[in-house]
C-alpha positions, 0 to 999 in steps of 0.5 A: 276291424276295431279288434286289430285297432286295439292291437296294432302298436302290439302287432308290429312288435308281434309279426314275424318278418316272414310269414306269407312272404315266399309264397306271395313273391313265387304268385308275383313272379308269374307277373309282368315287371311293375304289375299291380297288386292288390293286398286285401287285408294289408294290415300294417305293410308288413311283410307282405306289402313290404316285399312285394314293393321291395322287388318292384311291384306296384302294391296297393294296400286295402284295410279296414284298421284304422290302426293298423293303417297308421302303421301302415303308413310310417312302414310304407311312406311311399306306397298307397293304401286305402280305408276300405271293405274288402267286400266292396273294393273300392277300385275300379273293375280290372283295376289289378294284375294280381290280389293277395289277401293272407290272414283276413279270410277266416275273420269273416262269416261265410256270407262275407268270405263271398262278398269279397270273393264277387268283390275282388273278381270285379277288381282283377284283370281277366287271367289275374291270380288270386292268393288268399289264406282261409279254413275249410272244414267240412260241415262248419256251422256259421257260429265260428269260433272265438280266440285271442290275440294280445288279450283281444277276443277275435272271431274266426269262421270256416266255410265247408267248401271253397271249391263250392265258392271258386266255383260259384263265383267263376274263378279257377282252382290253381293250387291248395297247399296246407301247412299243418298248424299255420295255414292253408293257402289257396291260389286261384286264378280269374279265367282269361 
């Protein structure tokens, strides 16, 4: 996303040190030691990728931010990560144990969010969690709304229902938790 180019140097300074952390190590727990995790959306490795990789996982990270991934780079030297479409995953099929994806959702229209629901099933190992960030508002309109961050105009879209996708796209609901006025978080699993 060219918006998160123009903020990246801004970001790192910005983001709190713990925002997704809890919640992406209590989905990883549930793995085998050195399992592989895909962060779709990865932005600069911080913090999520950063304390996934600090316990042990194998983490790939997965942006379309050049900006962002330059970061991501000096933050995680040693930790892969590719320029990509995270609605046309660049990996083979049943390439991860495990995909997170917190803060990237709701950037995209709902025909999109779809696209990364088909993409990332391809790239999950059959019973592999799926935690991902997102709003779900019944009787959206596609349009979304418009927000800045650091004076940058970000989109932000809704879908009416992710049960529908989950659904649609064969993956089985395992959690909901909303947190009024951060998030909503969604974990869900590919069947076995």
């Amino acid at each position: 996303m060219r918006e998160y180019d123009q903020i990246a140097e801004w970001y790192m300074t910005d983001r709190g040190r713990t925002v997704g952390v809890a919640e992406a190590l209590a989905v990883a727990a549930t793995l085998s030691p050195n399992s592989r995790i895909l962060d779709v959306g990865c932005g600069n490795g911080v913090p999520i990728t950063e304390a996934l990789v600090n316990v042990g996982y194998r983490v790939i990270g997965l942006d379309s931010s050049a900006g962002m991934l330059h970061f991501f780079r000096i933050n995680l030297a040693d930790t892969p990560v590719v320029r990509g479409d995270a609605r046309c995953c660049p990996f083979a099929n049943g390439s991860f144990d495990a995909a997170i994806s917190w803060g990237m959702m709701f950037h995209l229209p709902p025909a999109d969010q779809a696209a990364v629901f088909d993409s990332v099933w391809s790239v999950l190992k059959p019973g592999a969690p799926f935690l991902f960030t997102a709003a779900e508002i019944e009787g959206a309109d596609d349009a979304g709304i418009t927000g800045t961050m650091n004076g940058v105009t970000f989109h932000y879209f809704v879908v009416p229902s992710y049960r529908r996708l989950i659904d649609e796209y064969g993956f089985v609901l395992v959690d909901i938790h909303d947190d009024p006025g951060v998030s909503t978080y969604y974990l869900i699993r590919k069947p076995s």
